[in-house]
C-alpha positions as CSV (number, residue, x, y, z in Angstrom):
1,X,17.4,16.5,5.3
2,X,18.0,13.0,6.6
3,X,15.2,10.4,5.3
4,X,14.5,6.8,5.7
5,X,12.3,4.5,3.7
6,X,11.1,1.0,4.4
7,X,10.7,-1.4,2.0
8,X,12.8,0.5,-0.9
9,X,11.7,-2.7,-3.3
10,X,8.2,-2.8,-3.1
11,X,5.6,-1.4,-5.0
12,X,5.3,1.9,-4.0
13,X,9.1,2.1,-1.8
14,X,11.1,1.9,-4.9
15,X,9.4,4.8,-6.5
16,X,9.7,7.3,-3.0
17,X,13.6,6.0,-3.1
18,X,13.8,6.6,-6.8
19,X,11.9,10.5,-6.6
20,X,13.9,11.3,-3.4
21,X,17.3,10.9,-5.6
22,X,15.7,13.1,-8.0
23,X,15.3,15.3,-5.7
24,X,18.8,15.6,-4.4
25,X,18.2,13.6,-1.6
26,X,20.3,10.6,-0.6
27,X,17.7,7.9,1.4
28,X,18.4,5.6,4.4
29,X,16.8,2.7,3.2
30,X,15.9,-0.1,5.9
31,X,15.2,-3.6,4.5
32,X,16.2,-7.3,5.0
33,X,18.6,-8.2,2.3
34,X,20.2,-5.2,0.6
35,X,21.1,-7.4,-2.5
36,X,17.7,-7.1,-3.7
37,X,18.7,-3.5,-4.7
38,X,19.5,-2.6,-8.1
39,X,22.9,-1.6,-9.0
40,X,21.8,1.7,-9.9
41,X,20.0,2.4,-6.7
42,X,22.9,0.8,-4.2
43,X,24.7,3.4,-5.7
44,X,22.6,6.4,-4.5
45,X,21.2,5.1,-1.2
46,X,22.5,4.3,2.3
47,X,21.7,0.5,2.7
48,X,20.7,-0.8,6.4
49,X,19.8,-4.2,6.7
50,X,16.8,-4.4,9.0
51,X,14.1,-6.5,10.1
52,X,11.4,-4.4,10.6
53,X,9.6,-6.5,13.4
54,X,13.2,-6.0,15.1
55,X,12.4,-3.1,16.7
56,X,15.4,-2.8,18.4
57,X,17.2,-3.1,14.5
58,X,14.8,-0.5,13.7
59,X,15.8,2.4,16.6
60,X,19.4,1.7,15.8
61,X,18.7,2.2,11.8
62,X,16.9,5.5,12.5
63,X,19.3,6.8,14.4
64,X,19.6,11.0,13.5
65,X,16.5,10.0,10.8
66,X,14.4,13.5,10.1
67,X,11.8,12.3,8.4
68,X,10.5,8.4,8.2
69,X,8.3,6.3,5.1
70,X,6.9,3.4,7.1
71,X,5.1,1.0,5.4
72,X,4.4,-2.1,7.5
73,X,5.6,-5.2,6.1
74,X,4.2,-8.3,5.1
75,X,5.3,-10.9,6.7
76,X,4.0,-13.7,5.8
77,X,3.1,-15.5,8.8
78,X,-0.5,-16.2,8.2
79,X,-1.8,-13.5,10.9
80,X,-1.5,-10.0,9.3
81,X,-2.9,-8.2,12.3
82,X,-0.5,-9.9,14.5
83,X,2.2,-8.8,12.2
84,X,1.2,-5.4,12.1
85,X,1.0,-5.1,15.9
86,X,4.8,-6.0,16.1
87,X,5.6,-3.5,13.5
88,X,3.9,-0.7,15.2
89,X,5.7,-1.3,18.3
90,X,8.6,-1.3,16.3
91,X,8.1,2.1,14.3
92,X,6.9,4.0,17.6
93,X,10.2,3.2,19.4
94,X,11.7,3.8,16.6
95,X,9.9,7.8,16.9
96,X,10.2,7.8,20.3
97,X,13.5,7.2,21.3
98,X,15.7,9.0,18.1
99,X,12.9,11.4,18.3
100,X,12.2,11.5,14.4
101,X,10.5,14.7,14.0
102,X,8.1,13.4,10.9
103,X,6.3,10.4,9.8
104,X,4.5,9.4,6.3
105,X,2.5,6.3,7.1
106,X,1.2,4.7,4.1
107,X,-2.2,3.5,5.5
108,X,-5.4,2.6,3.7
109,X,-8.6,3.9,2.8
110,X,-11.2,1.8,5.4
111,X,-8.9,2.2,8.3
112,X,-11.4,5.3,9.5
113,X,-13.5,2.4,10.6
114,X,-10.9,1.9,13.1
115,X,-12.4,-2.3,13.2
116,X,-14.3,-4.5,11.2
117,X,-12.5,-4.0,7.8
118,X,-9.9,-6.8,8.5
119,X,-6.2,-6.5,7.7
120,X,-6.8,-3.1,7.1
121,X,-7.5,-2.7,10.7
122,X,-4.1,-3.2,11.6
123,X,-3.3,-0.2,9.4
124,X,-5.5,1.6,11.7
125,X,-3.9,-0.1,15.0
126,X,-0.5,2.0,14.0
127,X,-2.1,5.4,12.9
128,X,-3.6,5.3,16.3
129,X,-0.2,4.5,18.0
130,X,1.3,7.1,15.8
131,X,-0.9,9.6,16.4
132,X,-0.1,8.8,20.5
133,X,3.5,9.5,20.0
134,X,2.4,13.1,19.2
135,X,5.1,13.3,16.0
136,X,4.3,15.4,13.2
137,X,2.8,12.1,11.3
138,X,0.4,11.9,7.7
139,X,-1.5,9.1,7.1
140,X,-1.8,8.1,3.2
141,X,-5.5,6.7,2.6
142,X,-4.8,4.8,-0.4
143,X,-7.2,3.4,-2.5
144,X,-7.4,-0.2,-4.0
145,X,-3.8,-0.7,-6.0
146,X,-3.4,-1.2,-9.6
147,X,-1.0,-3.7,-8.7
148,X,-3.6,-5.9,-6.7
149,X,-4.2,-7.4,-10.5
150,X,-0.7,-8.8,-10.8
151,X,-1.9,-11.5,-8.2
152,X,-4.6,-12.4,-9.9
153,X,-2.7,-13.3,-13.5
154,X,-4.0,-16.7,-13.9
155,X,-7.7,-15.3,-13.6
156,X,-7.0,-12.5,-15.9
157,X,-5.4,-15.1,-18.5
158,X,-8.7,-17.4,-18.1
159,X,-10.8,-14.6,-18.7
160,X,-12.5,-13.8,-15.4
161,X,-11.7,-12.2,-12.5
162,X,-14.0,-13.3,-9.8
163,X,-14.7,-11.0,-6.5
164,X,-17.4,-10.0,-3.6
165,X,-18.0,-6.7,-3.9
166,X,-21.0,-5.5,-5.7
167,X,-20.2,-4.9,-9.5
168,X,-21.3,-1.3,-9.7
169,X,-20.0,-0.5,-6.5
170,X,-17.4,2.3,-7.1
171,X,-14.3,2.2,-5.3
172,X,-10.4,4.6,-5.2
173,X,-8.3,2.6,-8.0
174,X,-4.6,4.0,-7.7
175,X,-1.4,3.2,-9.4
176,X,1.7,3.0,-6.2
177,X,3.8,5.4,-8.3
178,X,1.4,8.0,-7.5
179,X,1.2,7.1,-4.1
180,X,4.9,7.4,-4.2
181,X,4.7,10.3,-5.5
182,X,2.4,11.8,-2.6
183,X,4.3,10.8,-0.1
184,X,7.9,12.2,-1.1
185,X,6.1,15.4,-1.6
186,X,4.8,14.9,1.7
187,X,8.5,14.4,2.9
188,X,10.0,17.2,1.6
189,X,7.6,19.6,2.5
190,X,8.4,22.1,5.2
191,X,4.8,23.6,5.5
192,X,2.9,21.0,7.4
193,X,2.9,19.8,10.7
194,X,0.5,18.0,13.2
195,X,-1.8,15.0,12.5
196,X,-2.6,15.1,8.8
197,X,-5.2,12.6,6.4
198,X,-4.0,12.8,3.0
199,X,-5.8,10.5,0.8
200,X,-4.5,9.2,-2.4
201,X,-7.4,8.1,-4.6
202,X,-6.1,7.9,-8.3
203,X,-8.1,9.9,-11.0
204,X,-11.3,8.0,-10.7
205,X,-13.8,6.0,-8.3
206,X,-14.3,2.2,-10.7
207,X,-17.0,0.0,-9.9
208,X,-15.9,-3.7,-11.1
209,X,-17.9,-3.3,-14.3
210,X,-15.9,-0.9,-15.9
211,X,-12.8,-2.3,-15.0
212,X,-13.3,-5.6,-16.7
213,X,-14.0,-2.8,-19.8
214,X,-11.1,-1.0,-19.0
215,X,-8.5,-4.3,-19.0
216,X,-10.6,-5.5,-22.1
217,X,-9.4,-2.4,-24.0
218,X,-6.2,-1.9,-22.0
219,X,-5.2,-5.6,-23.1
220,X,-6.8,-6.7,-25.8
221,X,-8.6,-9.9,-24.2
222,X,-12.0,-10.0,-23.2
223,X,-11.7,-9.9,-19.0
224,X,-15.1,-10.5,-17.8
225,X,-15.9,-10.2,-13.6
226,X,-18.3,-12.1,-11.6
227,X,-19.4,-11.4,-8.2
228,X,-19.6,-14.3,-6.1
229,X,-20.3,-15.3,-2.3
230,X,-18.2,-14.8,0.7
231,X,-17.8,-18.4,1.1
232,X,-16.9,-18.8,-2.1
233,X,-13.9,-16.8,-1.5
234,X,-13.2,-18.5,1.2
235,X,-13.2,-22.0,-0.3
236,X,-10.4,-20.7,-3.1
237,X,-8.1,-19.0,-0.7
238,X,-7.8,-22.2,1.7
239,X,-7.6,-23.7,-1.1
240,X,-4.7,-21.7,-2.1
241,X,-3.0,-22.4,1.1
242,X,-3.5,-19.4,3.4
243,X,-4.4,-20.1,7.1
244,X,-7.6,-19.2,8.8
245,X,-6.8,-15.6,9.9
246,X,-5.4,-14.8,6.8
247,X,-8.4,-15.5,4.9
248,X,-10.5,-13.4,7.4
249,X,-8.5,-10.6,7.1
250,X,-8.6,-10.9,3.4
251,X,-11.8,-11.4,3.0
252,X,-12.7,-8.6,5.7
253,X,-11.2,-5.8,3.5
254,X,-14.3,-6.2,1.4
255,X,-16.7,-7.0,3.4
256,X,-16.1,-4.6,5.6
257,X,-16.1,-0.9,2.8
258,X,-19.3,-3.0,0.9
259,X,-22.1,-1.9,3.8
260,X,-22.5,1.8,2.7
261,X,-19.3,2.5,3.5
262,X,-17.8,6.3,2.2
263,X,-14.2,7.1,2.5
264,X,-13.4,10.1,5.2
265,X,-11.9,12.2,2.6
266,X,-13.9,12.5,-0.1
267,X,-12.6,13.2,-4.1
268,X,-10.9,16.1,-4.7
269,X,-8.0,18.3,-6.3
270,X,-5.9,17.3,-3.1
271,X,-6.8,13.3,-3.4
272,X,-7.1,12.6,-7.1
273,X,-3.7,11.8,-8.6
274,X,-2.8,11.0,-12.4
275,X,-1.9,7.8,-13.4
276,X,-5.5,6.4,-15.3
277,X,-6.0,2.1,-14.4
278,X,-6.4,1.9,-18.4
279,X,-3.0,3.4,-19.0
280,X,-1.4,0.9,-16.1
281,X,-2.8,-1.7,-17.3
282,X,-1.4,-1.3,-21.1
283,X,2.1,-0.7,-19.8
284,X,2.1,-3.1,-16.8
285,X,-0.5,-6.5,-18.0
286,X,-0.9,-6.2,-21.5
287,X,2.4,-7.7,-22.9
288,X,2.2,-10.3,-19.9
289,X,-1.1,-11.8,-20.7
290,X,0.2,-12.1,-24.6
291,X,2.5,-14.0,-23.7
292,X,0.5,-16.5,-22.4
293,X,-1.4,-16.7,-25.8
């Protein structure tokens, strides 16, 4: 089986590229600078360098492609939705012309809502253009990533991690390994077919309360949270530097799942996966917030 997966060095790319070896497979994998590739991992891949919002660059590096990971990149422009629209064009050319028979999008949990939950709406702009291609496509619901707290290091070394959800609003924590996981199961499976909604939401629903107890134990420090307003928010990220639809997008991915909003697939054998947030956060902050002792 021929695969391809997009952005092989990112959070949850590097650990599909890393299973699908495992696995006997040897991966296409489509990013901008191959160099950014381990040693180890040049070694068992096919490298194409690609610009993703190049769709032409993207039909030519799926050429004779089975099955696809497509994860829409972040580019960095300042208007995710925008970016995501020129992605989308760029993955269903991609399925349309080389006629790539299977497709594991990893998508979002929120992006049932189709609008009004931000950035993640542009996650729903390419399951619906996926779904219009008629390709044998799974959408990955993912929950909120453990990785989402590497950003936020210089809170978490102050002490308190500041945020606008409710505090005892429970939400789908999930590490990307075992969203990486999911979907190279998904892309080696034979038994599926059709339009499928696989949701990935880690082994537990957190509210912000017991997280800041979970990284307290996790890492030794005390990490208190606070809820604070919407504007609030948006005072620190333009203060930060992002531009105006940026920081609506952000902020819209919580605003938009905080009004009695419940995920499409609810918790189950099929969407619960492994990895606990206290676990993660021992191997992954604990030794990095020391260090800043």
């Amino acid at each position: 089986m021929r695969i391809a997966v997009t952005t092989p060095t990112g959070n949850v790319g590097r650990h599909v590229v890393a299973t699908l070896v495992r696995a006997g497979v040897r991966p296409r994998v489509l990013l901008r600078d191959p160099a950014r590739l381990a040693p180890e991992v040049r070694d068992a891949v096919d490298a194409v360098p690609v610009d993703q919002y190049d769709a032409d660059a993207v039909v030519a590096a799926t050429t004779d492609i089975d099955a696809l990971f497509w994860v829409n990149p972040a580019g960095g422009s300042g208007d995710p939705l925008a970016e995501y629209d020129r992605a989308t064009r760029s993955v269903v050319r991609a399925v349309t012309e080389n006629r790539i028979g299977r497709v594991v999008f990893q998508s979002s949990v929120g992006a049932e809502k189709r609008h009004g939950a931000g950035e993640i709406d542009g996650l729903a702009q390419t399951e619906t253009a996926l779904d219009g291609t008629g390709v044998d496509v799974t959408h990955l619901r993912c929950g909120y990533f453990f990785t989402n707290l590497e950003l936020q290091l210089g809170a978490l070394r102050t002490g308190t991690l500041q945020v606008i959800l409710p505090l005892d609003q429970p939400m789908a924590w999930v590490a990307p390994r075992d969203i990486a996981e999911v979907a190279a199961t998904r892309l080696l499976s034979p038994t599926w077919s059709g339009r499928c909604v696989q949701a990935v939401h880690g082994p537990a629903d957190l509210t912000w309360r017991e997280v800041s107890d979970i990284l307290t134990a996790a890492t030794g420090r005390r990490i208190a949270v606070e809820q604070i307003t919407d504007d609030a928010m948006r005072t620190q990220l333009h203060q930060a530097g992002m531009a105006e639809s940026l920081v609506e997008a952000v902020i819209g991915m919580s605003t938009g799942l905080r009004e009695d909003f419940v995920p499409e697939q609810r918790r189950s054998l099929r969407t619960t996966t492994p990895t606990t947030l206290g676990a993660w956060a021992y191997d992954h902050l604990r030794h990095r917030l020391a260090d800043a002792s």
